[in-house]
N, C-alpha and C positions, 0 to 999 in steps of 0.2 A: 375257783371262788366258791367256798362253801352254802350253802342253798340260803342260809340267811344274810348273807352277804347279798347276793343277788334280791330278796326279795328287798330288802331294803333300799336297793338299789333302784327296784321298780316303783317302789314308795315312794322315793324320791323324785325320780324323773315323771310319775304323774304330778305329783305335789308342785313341782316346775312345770309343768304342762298349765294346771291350773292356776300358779299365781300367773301367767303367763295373757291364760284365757278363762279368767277366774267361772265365769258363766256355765261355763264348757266341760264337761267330763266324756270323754272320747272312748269307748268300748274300744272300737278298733285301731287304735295307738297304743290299748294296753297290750292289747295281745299281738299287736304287731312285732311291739319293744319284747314282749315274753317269747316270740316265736326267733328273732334275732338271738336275742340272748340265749337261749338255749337249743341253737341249730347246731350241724356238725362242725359248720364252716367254725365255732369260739372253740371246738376242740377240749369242752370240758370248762375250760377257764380256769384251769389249775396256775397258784402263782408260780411266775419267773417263767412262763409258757406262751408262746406265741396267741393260745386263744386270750391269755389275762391282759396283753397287751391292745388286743381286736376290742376287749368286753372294757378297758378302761377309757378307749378313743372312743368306742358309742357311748361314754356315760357323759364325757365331758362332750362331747358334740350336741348330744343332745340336753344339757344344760344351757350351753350356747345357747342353740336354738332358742330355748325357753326365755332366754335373754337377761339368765341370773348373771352374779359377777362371781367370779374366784371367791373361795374366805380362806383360804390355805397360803398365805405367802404367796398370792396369785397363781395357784393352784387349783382346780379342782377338785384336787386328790389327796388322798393323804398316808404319807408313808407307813408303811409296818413291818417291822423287820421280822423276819421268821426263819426257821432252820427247819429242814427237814432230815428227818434221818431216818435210814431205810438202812435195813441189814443183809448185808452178803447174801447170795444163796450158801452160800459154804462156812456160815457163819454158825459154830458151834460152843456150846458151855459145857464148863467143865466143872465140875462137883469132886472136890476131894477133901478127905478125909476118913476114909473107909479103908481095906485092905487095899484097892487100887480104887485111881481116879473113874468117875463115873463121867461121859462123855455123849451128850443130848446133840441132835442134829435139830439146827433150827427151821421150822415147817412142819417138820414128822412127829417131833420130840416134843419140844417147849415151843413155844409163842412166847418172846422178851422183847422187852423195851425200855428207853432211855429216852428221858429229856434234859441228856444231859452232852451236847456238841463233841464228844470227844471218839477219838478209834476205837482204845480198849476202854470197857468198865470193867470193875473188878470188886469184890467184897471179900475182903481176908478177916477170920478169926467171928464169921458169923454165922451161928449154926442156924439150920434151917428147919421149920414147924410146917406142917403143914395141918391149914384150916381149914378138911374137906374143902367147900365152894365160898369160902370167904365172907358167909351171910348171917347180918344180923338182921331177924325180920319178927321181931316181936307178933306180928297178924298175925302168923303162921306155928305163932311157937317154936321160933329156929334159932339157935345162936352157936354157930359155927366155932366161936370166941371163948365159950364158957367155960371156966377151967384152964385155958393153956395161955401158959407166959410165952408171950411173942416182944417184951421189950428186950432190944438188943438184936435180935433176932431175923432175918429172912421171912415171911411168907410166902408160904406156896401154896397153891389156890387151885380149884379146879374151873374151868370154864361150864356156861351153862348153870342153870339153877336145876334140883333133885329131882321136880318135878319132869321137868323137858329132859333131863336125860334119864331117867326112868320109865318116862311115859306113864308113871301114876296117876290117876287123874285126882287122888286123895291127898296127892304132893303139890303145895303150893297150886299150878291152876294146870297142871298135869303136863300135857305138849305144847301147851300155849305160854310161849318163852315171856317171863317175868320181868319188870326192871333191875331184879336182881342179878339174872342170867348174863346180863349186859358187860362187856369190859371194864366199864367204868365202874 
């Protein structure tokens, strides 16, 4: 369960503590529920994972307790479908169009991803650009973008922003990784 997931979780289950015992805000119920929820016994609380089942029976129990009612179809809970997708170790991309194909080991080579539920992805008849580190950052005077046609097109990106991987400290904020730097 991702970290905002959990605190709202705890939000919650004070917020029923106190319609509960409205008077009453409890230090040591907060950080008991916080010290529960994040012991080794929930195992992360990753979903479809024996801890997300441990961390969903303390949430409605301790609702219970609070003496709320269901608002879910007599649920406490509420459903959320997710996929997750994780790639092979031995999972590799293949680049062709050159005198021979060009073939990336995923881990060592590239870092790819899909949110898209299926085995193979594939891009045919798309040539590929590469945007240095993908950054448009007007502060900084940076625009990775300027001049090159990428509609239609593939981008390729480098991880990290110029500064952190140069160690500049005249670049962007030098080793101190950027919001740029980031995946996203």
């Amino acid at each position: 369960m991702p970290r905002s997931v959990v605190l709202l979780t705890l939000i919650l289950c004070t917020a029923a503590v106190q319609a509960a015992e409205p008077s009453r805000f409890d230090d040591a119920r907060i950080r008991s529920a916080i010290q529960t929820l994040s012991s080794d016994t929930f195992g992360g609380r990753a979903p479809a994972s024996a801890g997300e089942k441990l961390t969903t029976d303390y949430i409605t129990a301790e609702f219970k307790r609070a003496g709320l009612q269901p608002g879910n179809q007599g649920s406490y809970l509420q459903n959320v479908p997710l996929v997750q997708i994780t790639a092979r170790a031995d999972a590799v991309l293949t680049v062709g169009g050159g005198h021979e194909p060009l073939t990336l080991a995923y881990g060592s080579d590239i870092v790819v991803g899909t949110a898209r539920p299926k085995a193979t992805v594939s891009l045919t008849d798309s040539p590929l650009v590469f945007a240095g580190y993908g950054i448009v950052a007007p502060e900084f005077q940076w625009d990775d973008y300027a001049g090159l046609d990428v509609k239609g097109k593939t981008v390729v990106v480098l991880i990290n922003d110029p500064g952190y991987a140069t160690g500049d400290p005249q670049v962007f904020h030098g080793k101190a990784m950027t919001y740029y730097g980031r995946w996203t």
